[in-house]
DOBA-45663 format. One record per residue: x, y, z of N, C-alpha, C in turn. Coordinates in steps of 0.1 Angstrom, whole numbers, plus 5000, padded with zeros to 4 digits. Example, Ala and Ser with C-alpha at 12.3 -4.5 7.8 and 13.67 -1.06 7.14 Angstrom:
2
513249435078512349555078513249675078 512849785071513749895071512950005079 
// end
This chain:
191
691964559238690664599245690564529258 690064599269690064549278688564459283 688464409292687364319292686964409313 685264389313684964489325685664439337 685564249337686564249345687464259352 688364339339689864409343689464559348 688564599346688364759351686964759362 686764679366685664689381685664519385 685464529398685264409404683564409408 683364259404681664239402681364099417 680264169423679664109435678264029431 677963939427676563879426675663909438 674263889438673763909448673463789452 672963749469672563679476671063599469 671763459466670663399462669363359469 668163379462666963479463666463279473 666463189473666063079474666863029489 668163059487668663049503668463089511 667963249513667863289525666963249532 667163189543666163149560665563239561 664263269559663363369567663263339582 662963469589663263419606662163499607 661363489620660163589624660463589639 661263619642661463719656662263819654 661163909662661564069657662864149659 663664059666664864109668665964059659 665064029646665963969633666464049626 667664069621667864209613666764209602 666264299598664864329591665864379574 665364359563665664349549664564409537 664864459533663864539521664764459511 664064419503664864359484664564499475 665664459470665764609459665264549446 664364609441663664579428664064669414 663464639406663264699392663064839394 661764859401661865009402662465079415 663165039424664265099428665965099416 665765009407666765059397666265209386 664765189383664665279374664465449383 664365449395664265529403665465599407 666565519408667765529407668465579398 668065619385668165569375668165709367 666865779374666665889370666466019382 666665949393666466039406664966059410 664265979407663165999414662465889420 662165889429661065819439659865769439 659665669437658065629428657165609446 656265659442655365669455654465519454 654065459466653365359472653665279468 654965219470655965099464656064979475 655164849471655264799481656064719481 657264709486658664599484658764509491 658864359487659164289493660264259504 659864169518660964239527660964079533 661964079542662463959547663263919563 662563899572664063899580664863769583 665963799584666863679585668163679591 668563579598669963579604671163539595 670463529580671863499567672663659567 673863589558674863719555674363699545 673563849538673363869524674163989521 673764009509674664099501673464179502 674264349507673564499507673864599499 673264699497673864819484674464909495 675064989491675565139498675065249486 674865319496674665489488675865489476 675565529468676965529454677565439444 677165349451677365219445676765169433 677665119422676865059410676564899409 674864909402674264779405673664769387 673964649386673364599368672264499375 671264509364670464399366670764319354 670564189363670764079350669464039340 668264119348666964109343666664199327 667364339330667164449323668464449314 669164429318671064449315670864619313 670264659327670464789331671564819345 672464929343672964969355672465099360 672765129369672165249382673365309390 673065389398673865449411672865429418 673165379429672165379444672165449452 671065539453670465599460670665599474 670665769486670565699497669065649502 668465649495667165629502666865449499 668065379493668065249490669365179494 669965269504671065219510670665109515 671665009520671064899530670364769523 669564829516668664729503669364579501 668964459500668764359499668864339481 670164279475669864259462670264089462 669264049455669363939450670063889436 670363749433670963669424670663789412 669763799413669463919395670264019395 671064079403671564219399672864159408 674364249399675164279403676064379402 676864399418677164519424678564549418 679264679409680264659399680664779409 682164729413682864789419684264869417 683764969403685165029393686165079401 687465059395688865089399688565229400 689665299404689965439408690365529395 689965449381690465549371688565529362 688265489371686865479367685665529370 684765639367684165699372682965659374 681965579385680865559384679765519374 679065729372678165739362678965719348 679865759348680565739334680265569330 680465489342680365329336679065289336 678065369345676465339341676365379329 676565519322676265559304676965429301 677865389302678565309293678165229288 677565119300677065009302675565029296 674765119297673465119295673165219280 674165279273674065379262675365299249 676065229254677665239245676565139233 677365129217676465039211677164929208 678764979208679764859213678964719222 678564779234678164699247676964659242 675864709233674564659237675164579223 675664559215675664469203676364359209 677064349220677564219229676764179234 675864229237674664169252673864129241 672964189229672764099218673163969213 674163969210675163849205674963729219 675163799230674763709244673563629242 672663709237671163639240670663549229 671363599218670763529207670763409208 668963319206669263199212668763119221 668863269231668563149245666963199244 665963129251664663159255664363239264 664863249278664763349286665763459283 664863569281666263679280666463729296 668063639295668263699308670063699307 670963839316672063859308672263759321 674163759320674863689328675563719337 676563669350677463719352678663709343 678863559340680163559325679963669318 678563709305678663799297679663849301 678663959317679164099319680564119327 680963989327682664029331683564029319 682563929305683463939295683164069282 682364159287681964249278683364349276 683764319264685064439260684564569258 684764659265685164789272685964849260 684964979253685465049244686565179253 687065209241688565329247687665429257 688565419273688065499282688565639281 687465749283688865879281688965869299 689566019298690066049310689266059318 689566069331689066069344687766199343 688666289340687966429340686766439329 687166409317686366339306684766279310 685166169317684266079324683166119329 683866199339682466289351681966359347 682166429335681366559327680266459320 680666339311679666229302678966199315 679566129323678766069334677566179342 677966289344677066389348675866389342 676366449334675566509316674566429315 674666279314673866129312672866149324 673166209341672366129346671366259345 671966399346671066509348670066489333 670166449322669266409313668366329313 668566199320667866119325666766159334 667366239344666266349353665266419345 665966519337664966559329663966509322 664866399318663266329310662066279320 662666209330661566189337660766319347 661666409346660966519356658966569340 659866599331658666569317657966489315 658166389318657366269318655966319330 656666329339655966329348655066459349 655466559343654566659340653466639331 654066589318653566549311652166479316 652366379323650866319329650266389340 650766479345650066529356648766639348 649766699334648666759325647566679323 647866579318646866479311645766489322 646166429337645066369344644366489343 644466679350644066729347642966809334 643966779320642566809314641566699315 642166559317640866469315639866469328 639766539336639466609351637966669340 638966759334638066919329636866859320 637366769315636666699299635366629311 636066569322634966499324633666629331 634166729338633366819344632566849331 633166899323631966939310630966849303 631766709305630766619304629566619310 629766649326628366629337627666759335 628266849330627566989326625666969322 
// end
């Protein structure tokens, strides 16, 4: 069995306590990528009036790119990043997993966030400690069940994220019903 290690190379993010804030405006300017730019990510949608914490600074921090996979060490959730969170600022909590060329992205987000192989390791990890919070050790030493093929991959990896969409595209219908009959219920009320 192989360990993730051996099949992606892992980037920690820029610790959240180091960075120098600067305030002159000609500072390169920083957005932090949060929770819900992961769950956003996550399912392809865009949560409206998100107010994100931002920073400027003359440090070399660590940034996302469009396509790029990111785990939080908060959630022991991974993602694809978005272009609309390109650029983003990730801190000490999440890291940037950089899979070999026989490895397909989404296929390693289902992996990582669906396999039961994996979540019965991340288990075993926590049992114990007080803060649930995963590692970078765990997640370089988490053994990696049999990969299929390349081709294999992209179809699961697909499959996983356009499902993911759907659920939230429902979800979201789902409450936009709600607010509306509870609209109606109240108009009849004032009747």
């Amino acid at each position: 069995m192989k360990k993730l290690s051996e099949l992606v190379g892992l980037v920690s993010g820029s610790p959240q306590f180091r960075i120098t804030e600067v305030f002159d405006e000609k500072t390169p300017f920083f957005t932090y990528y949060s929770q819900t730019e992961l769950k956003d990510d996550l399912v392809g949608i865009t949560s409206e009036d998100v107010k994100n914490k931002q920073v400027r600074t003359n440090d070399k921090v660590n940034t996302l790119c469009d396509g790029e996979v990111v785990f939080s060490l908060i959630t022991g959730i991974a993602t694809i990043v978005s272009k609309e969170h390109e650029g983003y600022l990730y801190t000490q909590n999440y890291v940037k997993l950089l899979p070999s060329h026989n490895i397909d992205s989404k296929f390693l987000v289902y992996l990582i966030n669906e396999s039961k192989t994996i979540k019965k390791q991340f288990m075993v990890g926590l049992q114990g400690s007080q803060v649930l919070k995963y590692t970078l050790k765990q997640l370089k030493e988490l053994e990696m069940p049999k990969i299929p093929s390349v081709d294999k991959q992209k179809i699961i990896g697909q499959v996983y994220f356009n499902q993911l969409r759907l659920q939230a595209l429902r979800n979201r219908v789902a409450e936009i019903e709600t607010t509306i009959r509870l609209a109606k219920l109240e108009e009849v009320m004032e009747r």
